[in-house]
N, C-alpha and C positions, 0 to 999 in steps of 0.2 A: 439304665440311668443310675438305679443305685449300686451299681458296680463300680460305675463313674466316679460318683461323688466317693464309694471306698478308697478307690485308688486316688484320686485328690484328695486326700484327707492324710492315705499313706503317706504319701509324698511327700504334703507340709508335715506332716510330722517329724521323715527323715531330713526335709530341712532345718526342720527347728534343732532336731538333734543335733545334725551339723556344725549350726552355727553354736550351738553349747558348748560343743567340745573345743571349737575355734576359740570362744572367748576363756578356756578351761583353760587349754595350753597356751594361750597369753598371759591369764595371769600368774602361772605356773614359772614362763617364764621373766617375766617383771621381776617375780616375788626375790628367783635366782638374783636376778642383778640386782635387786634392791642390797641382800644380803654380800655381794659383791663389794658395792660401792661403800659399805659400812667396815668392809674389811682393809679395805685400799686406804679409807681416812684413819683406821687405826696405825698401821703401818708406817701411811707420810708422818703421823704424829710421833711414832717412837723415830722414826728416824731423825726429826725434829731435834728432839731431846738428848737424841744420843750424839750428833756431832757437836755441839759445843762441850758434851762431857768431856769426850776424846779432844778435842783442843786444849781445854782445861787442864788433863793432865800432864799433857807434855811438859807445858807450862811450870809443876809444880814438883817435876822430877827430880831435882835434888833433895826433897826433903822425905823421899821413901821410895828411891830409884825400882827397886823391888815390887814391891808395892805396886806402884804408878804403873810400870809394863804388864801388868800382871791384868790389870783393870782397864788399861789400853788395848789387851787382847781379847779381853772379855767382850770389849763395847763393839771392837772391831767386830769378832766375830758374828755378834745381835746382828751387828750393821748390816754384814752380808746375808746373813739367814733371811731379813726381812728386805730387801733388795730382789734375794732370787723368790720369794714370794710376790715380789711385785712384776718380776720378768713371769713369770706363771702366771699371775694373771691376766699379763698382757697377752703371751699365747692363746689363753682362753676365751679372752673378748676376739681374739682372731679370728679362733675358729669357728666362732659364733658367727663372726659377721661375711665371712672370707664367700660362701654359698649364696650370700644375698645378691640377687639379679636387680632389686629396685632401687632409681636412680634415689642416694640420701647424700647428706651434708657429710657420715663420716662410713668410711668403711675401711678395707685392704688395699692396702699399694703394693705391687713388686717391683723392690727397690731392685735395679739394676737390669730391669726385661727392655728390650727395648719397643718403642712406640712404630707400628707398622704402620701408623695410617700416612707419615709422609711417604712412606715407601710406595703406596697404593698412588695417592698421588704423582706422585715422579710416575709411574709406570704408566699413566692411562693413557697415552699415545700410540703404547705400543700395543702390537696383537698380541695376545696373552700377557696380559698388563698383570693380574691380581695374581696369578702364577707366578710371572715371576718377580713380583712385589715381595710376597712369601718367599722365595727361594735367597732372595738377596738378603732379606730381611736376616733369615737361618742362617744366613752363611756371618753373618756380621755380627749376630748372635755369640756365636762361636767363638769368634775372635775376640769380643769385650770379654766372655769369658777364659780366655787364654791366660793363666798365670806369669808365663815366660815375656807376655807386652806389657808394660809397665809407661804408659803415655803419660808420664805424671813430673812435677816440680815443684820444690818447696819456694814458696815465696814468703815475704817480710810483708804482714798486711793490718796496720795499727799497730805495729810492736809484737804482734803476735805468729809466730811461723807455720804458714799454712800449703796443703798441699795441692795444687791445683792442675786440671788439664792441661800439658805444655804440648801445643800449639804446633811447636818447631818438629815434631814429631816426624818422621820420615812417610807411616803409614797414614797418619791423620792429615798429613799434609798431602799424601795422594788423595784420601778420601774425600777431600776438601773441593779437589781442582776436578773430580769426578763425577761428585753429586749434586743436587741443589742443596742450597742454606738451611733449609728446613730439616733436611735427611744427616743431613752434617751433625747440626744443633741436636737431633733424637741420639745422634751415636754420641757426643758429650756428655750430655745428660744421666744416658746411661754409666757410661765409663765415672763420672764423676758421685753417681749413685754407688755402683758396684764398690769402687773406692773406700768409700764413708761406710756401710753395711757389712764388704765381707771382700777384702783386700787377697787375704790369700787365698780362701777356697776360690770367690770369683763363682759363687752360683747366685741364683735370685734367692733373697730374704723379703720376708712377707712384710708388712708393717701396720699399722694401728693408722690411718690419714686422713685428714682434715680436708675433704677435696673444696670445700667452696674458700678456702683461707690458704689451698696448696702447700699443708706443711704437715709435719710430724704431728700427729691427735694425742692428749693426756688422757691420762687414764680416767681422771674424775669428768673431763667432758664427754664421752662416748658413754660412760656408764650412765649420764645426766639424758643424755640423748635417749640410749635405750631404755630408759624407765619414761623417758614424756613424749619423747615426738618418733617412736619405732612399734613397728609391728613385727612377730618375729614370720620370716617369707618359708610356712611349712604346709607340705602336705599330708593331710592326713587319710591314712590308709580306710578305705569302707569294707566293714566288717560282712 
């Protein structure tokens, strides 16, 4: 009996430890984001400052042409320094979030993969549907990423010249009359992703996404996320 009760007593103990260390590495990692989100509102704010500087001076170039360029390189230069600070930090909220399995309001998109679940659909009639749902899916795959296809057209859309999925397409127009709407629509999607993200490599780029608003996520909201409404999804190894 008092064997018993030692080992229940071990036990809670090792949970209580457990659960310390869980609540350790949470606030361990909050603390991270916290220090994050303080670095991102520094940065929006000089970048803030710095472009009407650089407008300014264009502006007053005849009166120290010299001068003026000289100060237009400098603000430039700030500009970009604190820019690819902010591209780094987007990387890093990625890689933070990109492992998370639990369904949240914002995590990773791969812009430009394509969506297999119409595929699985289209297939369930047939025997070895989910086979070859994958196998079409891979091979389709392939082809949004093919540099040398280029399914695209610039159109006139409010005055402003944009590039869009052209339709008339010889291959999109087979894929059209072959698939259903849905399997169709996921190969757009992608093709018009891959486009906007990475035109000439044409591989998948990760992205920062807003899945309940389906858009591009900022940087100050996913950081606001992960310091209030996130848990970070880890396991911790037992000693």
């Amino acid at each position: 009996m008092e064997s018993e009760n030692l080992e229940e007593l071990q036990g809670g103990s090792y949970v209580s430890k457990e659960i310390s260390q869980l609540y350790e590495a949470n606030y361990e990692e909050k603390k991270k984001v916290q220090e994050l989100k303080l670095r991102i509102e520094e940065l929006e704010n000089e970048l803030k400052k710095k472009t009407p500087l650089i407008k300014g001076s264009s502006e007053t170039e005849d009166e120290g042409p010299d001068a003026d360029q000289e100060l237009i390189g400098v603000l430039i230069a700030s500009e970009r320094k604190s820019k690819d600070e902010l591209t780094e930090l987007r990387k890093l909220l990625i890689d933070q979030l990109e492992d998370e399995s639990t369904p949240a309001p914002f995590g990773v998109k791969r812009m430009g993969e394509l969506d297999s679940q119409p595929f699985i659909e289209a297939m369930k009639p047939y025997k070895d549907g989910p086979y070859k749902a994958m196998r079409l899916c891979s091979l389709l795959s392939m082809l949004i990423g093919c540099p040398e296809w280029h399914p695209f057209k610039i159109i006139n859309m409010g005055g402003k010249l944009v590039e869009v999925v052209d339709e008339e397409d010889e291959k999109l127009k087979t894929l059209k009359m072959g698939f259903s709407e849905s399997v169709y629509n996921a190969i757009k999607t992608a093709l018009t992703e891959m486009n906007e993200y990475n035109p000439s490599g044409r591989f998948i780029v990760q992205e920062l996404w807003n899945f309940k608003e389906d858009r591009k996520a900022s940087l100050k909201e996913v950081v606001e996320f992960m310091l209030h409404g996130w848990t970070p999804n880890k396991r911790l190894r037992r000693s």
